[in-house]
py3Dmol code that shows the C-alpha trace and the ligand (Angstrom):
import py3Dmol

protein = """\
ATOM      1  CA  UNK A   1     240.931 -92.140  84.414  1.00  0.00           C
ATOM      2  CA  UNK A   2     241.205 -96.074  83.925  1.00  0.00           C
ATOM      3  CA  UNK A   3     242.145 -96.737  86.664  1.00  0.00           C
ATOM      4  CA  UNK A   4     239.246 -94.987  88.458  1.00  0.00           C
ATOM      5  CA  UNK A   5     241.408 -92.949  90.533  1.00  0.00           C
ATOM      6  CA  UNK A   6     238.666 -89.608  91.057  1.00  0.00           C
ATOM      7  CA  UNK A   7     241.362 -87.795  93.226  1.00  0.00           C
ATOM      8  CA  UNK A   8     243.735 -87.357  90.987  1.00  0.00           C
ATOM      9  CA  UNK A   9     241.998 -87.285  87.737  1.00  0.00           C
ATOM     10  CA  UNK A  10     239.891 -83.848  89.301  1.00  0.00           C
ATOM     11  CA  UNK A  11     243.143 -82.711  90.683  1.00  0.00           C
ATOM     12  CA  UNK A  12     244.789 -83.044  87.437  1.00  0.00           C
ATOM     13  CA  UNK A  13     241.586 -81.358  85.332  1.00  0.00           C
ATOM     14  CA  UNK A  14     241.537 -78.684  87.862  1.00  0.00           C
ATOM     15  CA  UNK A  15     245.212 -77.140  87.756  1.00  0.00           C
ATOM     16  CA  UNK A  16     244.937 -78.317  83.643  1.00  0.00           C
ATOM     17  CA  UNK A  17     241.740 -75.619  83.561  1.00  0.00           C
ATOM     18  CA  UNK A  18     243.410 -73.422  86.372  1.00  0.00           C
ATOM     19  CA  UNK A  19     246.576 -73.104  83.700  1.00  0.00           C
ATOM     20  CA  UNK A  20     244.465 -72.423  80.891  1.00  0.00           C
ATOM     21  CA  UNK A  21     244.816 -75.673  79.130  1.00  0.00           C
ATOM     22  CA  UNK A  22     242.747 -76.163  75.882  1.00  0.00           C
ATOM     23  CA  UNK A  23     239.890 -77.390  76.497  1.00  0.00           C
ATOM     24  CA  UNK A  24     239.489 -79.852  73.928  1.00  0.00           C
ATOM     25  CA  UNK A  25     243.376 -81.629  74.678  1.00  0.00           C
ATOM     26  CA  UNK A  26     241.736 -81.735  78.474  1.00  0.00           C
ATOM     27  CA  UNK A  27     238.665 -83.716  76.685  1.00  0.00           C
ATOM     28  CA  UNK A  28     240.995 -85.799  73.997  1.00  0.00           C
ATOM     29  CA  UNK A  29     243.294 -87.172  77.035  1.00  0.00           C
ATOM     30  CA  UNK A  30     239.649 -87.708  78.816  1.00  0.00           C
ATOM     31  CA  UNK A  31     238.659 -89.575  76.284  1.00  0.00           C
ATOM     32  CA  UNK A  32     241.476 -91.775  75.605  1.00  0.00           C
ATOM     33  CA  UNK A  33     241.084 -93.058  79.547  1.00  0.00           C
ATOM     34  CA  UNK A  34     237.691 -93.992  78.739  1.00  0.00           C
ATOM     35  CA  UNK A  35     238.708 -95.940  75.969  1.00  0.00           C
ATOM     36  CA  UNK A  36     240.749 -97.936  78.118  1.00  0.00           C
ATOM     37  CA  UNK A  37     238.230 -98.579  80.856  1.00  0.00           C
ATOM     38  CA  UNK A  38     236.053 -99.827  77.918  1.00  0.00           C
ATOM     39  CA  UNK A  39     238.510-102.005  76.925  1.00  0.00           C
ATOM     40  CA  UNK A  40     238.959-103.264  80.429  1.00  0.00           C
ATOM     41  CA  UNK A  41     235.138-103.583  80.850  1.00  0.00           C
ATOM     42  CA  UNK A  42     235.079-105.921  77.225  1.00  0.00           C
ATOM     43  CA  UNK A  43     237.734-107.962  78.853  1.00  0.00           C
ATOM     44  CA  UNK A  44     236.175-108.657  81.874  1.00  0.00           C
ATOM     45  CA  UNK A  45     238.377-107.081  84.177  1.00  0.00           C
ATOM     46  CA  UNK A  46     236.359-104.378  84.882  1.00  0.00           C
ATOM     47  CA  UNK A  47     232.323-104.713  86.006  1.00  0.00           C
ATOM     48  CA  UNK A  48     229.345-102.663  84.765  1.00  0.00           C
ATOM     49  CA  UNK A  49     229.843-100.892  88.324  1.00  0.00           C
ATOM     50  CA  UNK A  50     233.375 -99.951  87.717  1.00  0.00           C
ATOM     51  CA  UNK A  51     232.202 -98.489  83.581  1.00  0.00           C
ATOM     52  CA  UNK A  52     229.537 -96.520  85.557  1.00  0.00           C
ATOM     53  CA  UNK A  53     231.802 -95.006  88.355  1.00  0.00           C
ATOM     54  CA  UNK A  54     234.203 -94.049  85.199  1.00  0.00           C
ATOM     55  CA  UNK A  55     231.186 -91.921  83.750  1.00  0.00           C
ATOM     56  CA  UNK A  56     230.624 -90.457  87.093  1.00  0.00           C
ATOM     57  CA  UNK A  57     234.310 -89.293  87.220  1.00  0.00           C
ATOM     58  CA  UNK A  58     233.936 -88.190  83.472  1.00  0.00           C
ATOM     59  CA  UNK A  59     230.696 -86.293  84.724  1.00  0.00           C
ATOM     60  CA  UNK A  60     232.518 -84.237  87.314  1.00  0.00           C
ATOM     61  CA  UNK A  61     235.209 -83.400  85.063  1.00  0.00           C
ATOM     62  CA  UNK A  62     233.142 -81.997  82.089  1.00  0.00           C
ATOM     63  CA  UNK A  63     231.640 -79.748  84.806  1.00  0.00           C
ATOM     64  CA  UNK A  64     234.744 -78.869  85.388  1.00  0.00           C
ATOM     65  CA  UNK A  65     235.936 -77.989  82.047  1.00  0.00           C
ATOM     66  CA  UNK A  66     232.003 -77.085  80.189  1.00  0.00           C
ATOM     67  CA  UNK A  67     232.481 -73.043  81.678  1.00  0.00           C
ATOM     68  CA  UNK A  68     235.464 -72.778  79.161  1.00  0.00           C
ATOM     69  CA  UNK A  69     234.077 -74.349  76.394  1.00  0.00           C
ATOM     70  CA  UNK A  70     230.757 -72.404  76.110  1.00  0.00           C
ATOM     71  CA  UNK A  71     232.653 -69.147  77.183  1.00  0.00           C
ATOM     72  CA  UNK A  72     233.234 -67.698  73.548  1.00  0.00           C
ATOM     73  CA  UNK A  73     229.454 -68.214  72.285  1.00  0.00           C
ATOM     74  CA  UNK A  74     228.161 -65.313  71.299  1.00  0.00           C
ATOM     75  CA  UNK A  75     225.781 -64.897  68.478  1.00  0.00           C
ATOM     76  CA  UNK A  76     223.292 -67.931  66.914  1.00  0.00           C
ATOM     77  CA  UNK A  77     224.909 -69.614  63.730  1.00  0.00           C
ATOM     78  CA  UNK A  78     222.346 -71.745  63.805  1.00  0.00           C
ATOM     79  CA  UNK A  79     219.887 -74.241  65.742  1.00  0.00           C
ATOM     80  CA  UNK A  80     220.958 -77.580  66.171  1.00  0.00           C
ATOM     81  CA  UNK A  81     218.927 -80.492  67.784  1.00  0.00           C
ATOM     82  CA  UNK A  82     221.039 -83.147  69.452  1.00  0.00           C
ATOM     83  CA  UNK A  83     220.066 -86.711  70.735  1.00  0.00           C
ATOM     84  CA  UNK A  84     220.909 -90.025  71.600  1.00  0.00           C
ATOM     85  CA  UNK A  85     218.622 -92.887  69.584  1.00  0.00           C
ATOM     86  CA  UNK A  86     216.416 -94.898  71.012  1.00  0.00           C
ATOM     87  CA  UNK A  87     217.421 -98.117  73.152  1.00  0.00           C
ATOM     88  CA  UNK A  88     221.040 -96.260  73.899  1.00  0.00           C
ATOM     89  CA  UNK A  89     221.800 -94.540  77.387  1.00  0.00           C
ATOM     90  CA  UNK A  90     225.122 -93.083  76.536  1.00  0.00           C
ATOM     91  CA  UNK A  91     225.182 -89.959  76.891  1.00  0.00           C
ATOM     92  CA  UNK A  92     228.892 -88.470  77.726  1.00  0.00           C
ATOM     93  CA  UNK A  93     229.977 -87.932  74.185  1.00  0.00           C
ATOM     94  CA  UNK A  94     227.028 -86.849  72.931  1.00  0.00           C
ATOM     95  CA  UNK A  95     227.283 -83.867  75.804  1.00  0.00           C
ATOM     96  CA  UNK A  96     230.630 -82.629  74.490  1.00  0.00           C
ATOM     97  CA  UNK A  97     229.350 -82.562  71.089  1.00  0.00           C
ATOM     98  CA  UNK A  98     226.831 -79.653  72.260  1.00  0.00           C
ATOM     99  CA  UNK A  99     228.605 -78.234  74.664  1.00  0.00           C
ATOM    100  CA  UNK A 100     230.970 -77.513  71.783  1.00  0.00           C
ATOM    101  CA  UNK A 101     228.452 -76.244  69.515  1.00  0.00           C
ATOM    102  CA  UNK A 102     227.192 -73.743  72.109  1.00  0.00           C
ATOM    103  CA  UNK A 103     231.010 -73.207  72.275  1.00  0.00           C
ATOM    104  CA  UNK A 104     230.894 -72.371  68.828  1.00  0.00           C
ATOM    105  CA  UNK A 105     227.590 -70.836  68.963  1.00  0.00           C
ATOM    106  CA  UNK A 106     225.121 -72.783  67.927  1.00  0.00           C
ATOM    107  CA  UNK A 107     221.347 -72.847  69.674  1.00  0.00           C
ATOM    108  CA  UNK A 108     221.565 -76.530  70.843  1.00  0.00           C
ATOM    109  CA  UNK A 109     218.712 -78.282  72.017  1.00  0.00           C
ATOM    110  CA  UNK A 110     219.474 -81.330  73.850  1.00  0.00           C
ATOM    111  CA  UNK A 111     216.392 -84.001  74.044  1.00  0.00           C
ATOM    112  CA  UNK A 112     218.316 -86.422  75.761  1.00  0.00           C
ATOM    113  CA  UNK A 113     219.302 -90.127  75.094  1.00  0.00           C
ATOM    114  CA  UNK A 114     216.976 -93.318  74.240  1.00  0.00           C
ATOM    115  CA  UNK A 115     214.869 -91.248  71.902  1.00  0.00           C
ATOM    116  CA  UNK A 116     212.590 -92.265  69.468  1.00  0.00           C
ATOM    117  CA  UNK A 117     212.320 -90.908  65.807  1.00  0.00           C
ATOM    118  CA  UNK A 118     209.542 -88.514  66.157  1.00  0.00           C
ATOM    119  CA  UNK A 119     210.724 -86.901  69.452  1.00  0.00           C
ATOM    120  CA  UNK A 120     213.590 -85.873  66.982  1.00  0.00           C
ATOM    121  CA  UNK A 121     210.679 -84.992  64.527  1.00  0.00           C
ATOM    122  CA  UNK A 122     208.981 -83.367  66.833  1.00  0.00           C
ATOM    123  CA  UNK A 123     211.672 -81.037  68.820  1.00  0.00           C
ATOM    124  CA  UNK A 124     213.435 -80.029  65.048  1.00  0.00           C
ATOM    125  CA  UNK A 125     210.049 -78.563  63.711  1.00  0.00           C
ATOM    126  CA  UNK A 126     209.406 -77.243  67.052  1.00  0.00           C
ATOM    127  CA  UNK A 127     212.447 -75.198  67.155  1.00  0.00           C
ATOM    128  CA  UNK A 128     212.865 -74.695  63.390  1.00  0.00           C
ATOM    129  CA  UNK A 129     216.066 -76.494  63.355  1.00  0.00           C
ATOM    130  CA  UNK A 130     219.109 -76.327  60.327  1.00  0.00           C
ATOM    131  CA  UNK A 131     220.794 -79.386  62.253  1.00  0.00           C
ATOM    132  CA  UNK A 132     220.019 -82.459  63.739  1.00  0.00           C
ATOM    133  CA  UNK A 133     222.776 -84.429  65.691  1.00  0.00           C
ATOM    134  CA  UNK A 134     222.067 -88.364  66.602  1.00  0.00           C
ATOM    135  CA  UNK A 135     224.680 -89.922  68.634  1.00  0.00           C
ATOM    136  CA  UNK A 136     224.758 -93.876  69.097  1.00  0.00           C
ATOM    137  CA  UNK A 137     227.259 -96.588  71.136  1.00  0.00           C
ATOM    138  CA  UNK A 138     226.031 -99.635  70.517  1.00  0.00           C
ATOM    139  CA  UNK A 139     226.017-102.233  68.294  1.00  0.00           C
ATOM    140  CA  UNK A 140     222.698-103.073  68.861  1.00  0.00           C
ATOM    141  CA  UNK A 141     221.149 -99.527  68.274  1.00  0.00           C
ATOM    142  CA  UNK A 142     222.879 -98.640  64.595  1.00  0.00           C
ATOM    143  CA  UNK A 143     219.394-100.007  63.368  1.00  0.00           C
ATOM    144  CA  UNK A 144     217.752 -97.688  65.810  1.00  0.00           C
ATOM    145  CA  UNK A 145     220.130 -94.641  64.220  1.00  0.00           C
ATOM    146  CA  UNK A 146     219.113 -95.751  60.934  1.00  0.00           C
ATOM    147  CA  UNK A 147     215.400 -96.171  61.528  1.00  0.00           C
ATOM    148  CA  UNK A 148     216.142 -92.027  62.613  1.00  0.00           C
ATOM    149  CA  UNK A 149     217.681 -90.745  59.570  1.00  0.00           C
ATOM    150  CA  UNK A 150     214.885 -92.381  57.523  1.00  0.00           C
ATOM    151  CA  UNK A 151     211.995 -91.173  59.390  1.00  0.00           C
ATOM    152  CA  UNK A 152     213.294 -87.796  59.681  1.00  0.00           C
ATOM    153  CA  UNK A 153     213.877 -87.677  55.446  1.00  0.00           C
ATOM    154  CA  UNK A 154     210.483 -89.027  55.607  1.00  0.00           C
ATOM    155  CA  UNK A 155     209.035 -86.488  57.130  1.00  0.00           C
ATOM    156  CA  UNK A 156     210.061 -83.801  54.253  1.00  0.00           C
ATOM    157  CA  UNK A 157     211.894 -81.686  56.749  1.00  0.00           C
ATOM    158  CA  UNK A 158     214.554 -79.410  55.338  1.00  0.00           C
ATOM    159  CA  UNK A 159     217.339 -80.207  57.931  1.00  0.00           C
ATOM    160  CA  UNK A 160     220.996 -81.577  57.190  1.00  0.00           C
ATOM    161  CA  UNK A 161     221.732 -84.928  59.460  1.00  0.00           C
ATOM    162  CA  UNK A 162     224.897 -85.291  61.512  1.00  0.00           C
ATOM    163  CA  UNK A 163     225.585 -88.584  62.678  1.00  0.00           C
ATOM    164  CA  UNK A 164     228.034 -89.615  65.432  1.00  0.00           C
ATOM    165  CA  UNK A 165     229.406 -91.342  68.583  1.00  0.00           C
ATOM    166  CA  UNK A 166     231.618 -94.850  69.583  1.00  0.00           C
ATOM    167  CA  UNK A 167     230.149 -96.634  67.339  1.00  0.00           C
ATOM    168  CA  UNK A 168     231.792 -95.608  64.307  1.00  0.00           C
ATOM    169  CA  UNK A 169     234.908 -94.066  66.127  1.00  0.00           C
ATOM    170  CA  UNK A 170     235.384 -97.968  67.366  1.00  0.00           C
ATOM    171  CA  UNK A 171     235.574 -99.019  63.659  1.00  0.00           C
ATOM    172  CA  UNK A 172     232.489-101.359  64.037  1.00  0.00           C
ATOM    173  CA  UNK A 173     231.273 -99.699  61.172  1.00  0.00           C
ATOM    174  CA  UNK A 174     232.941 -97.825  59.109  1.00  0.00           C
ATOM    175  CA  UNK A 175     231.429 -94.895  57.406  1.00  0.00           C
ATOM    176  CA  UNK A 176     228.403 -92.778  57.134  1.00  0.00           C
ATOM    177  CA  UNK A 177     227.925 -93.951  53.541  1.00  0.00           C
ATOM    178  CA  UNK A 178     226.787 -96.843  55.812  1.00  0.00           C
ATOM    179  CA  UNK A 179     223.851 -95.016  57.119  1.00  0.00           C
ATOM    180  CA  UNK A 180     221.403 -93.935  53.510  1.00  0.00           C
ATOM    181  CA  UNK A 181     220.209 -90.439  54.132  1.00  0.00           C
ATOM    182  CA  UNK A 182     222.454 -88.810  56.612  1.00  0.00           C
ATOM    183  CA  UNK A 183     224.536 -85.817  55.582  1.00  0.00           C
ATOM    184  CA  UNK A 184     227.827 -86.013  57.409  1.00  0.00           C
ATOM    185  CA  UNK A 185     229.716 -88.117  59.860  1.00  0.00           C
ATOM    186  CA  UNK A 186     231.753 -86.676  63.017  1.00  0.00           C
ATOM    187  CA  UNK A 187     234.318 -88.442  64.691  1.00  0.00           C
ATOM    188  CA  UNK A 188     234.760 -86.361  67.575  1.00  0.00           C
ATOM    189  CA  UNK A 189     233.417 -82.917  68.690  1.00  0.00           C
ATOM    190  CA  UNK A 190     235.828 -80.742  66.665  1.00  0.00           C
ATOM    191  CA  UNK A 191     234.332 -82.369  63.463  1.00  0.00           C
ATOM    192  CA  UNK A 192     230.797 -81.879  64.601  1.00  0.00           C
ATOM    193  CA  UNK A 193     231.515 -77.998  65.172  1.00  0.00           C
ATOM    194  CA  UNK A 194     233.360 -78.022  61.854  1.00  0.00           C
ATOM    195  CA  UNK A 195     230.496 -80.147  59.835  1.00  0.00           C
ATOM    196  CA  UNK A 196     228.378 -77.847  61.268  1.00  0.00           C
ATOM    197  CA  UNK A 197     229.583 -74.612  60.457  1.00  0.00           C
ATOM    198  CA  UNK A 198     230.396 -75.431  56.922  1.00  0.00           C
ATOM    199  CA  UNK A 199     226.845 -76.845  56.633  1.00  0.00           C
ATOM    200  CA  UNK A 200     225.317 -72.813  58.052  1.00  0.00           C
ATOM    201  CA  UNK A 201     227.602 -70.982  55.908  1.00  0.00           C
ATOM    202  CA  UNK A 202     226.839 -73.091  52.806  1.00  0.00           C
ATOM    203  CA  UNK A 203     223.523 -71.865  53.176  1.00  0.00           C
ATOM    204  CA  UNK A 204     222.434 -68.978  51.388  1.00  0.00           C
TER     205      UNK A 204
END
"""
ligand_1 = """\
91
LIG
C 230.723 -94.859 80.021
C 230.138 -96.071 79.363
C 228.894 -96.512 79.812
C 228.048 -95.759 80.840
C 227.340 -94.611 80.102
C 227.117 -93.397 80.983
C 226.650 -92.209 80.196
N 225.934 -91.351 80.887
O 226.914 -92.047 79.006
C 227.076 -96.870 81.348
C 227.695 -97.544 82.545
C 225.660 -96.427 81.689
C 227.110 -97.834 80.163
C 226.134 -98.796 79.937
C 226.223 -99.760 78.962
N 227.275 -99.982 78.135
Co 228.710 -98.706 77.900
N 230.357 -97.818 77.733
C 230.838 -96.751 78.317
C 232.277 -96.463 77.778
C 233.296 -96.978 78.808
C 232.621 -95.046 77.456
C 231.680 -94.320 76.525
C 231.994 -92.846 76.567
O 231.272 -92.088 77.206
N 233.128 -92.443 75.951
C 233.635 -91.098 76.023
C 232.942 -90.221 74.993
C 233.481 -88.803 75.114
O 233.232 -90.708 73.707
P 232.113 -90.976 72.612
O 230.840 -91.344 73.232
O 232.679 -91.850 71.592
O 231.851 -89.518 71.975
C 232.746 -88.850 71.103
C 232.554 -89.230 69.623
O 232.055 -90.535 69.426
C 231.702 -88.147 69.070
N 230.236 -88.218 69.188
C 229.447 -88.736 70.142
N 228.155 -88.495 69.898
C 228.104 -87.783 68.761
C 227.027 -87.249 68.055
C 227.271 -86.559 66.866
C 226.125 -86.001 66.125
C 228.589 -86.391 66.381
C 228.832 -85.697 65.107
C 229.677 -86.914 67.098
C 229.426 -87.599 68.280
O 232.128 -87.011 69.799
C 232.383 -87.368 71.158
C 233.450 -86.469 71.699
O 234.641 -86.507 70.949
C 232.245 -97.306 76.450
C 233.626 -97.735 75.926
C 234.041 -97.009 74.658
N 235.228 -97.311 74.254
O 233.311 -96.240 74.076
C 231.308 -98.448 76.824
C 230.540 -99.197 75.726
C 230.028 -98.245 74.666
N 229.411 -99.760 76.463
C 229.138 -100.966 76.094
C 228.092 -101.758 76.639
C 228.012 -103.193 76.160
C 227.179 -101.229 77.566
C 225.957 -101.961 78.196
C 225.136 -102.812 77.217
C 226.486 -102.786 79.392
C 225.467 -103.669 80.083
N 225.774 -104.946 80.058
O 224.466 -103.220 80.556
C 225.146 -100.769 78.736
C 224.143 -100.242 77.690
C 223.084 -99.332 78.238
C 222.260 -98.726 77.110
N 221.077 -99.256 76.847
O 222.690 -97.796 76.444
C 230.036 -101.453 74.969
C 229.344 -101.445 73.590
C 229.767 -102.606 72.748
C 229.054 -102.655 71.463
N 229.734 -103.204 70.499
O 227.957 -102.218 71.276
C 231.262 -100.490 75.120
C 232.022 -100.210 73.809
C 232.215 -101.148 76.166
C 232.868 -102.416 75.657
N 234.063 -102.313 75.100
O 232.287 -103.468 75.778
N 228.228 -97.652 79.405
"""
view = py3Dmol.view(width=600, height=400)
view.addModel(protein, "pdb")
view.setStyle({"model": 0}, {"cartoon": {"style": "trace"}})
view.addModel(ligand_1, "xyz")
view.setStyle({"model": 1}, {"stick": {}})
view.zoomTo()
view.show()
């Protein structure tokens, strides 16, 4: 995957999803190649055209594995609405994160990346929602994340806010105590799923 080489990273997925390889060791092992390619980009080895081509790759492998991972939902837990804040284009992990959910499932509803505060608002009263998810990769958006969580508690809505994405995972900052008002921070997918579930089943 760092090294950009599509042919044999979609070989590799491919016989890995042929075999019946877990889905979320496929995605772990995905994700660790990205962090690489990051690192290369930060170091100036790699260009912004060579970080895109490694999302493309990423792309065609999570279309790849996605099938498996929404294959066991069955019922609705509960509806979750899932974003990335405004100013921030990444969208990769944030994609996992509700394919998961549905996975696990969860209604998702997906509104996409660089989104303002009340087009969260807006979709979570929309669809009734018990969940909101806001993922966020940059530096430079955390105050874009945080203007989020506020207007959302602002708005009197009775929803529980999951916050996420390479932005914490990278250590930049450290916890969600960081961000006033949100309910729970996941590191990766498996903790979203997890947060979430505990958060439906605590509710009477
Ligand atoms: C791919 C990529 C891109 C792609 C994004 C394509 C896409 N559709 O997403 C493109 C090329 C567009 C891009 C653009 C830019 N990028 Co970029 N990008 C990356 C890269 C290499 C990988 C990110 C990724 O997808 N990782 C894989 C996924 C699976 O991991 P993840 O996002 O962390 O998600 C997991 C968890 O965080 C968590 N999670 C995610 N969301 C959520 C949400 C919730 C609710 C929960 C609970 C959990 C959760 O679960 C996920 C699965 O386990 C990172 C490097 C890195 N180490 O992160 C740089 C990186 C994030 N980018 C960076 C930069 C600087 C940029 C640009 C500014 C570059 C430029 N000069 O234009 C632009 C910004 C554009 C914008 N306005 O957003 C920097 C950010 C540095 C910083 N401190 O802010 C990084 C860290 C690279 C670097 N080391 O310099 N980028």
């Amino acid at each position: 995957m760092a090294d950009l080489n599509e042919e044999v990273v979609l070989k590799t997925i491919a016989e890995g999803v042929k075999n019946g390889e877990s889905s979320s060791g496929v995605l772990e092992e995905l994700r660790g190649g990205m962090e690489i390619l990051g690192q290369r980009f930060a170091d100036g080895e790699y260009s912004l055209a060579e970080l895109m081509m490694g999302a493309e790759i990423f792309r065609e492998c999570m279309d790849m594995i996605e099938p498996s991972l929404e294959k066991n939902g069955v019922s609705t837990r509960g509806r979750v609405v899932i974003g990335t804040v405004k100013g921030d284009v990444h969208d990769l992990g944030k994609n996992i994160v509700a394919a998961m959910l549905r996975g696990s499932g969860f209604e998702v509803h997906d509104i996409g990346v660089d989104k303002p505060p009340e087009q969260f608002v807006e979709k979570i009263r929309e669809v009734d929602a018990d969940i909101v998810g806001l993922s966020c990769l940059l530096t430079s958006t955390l105050g874009s994340m945080r203007k989020t969580v506020s207007v959302i508690r602002e708005s009197g809505l009775d929803i529980k806010i999951m916050i996420g994405g390479g932005v914490f995972s990278r250590g930049i900052e450290s916890t969600v105590t960081r961000i006033e008002g949100a309910d729970g921070f996941g590191k990766d997918a498996v903790e979203a799923v997890n947060l979430a579930k505990e958060w439906v089943t605590a509710t009477p």
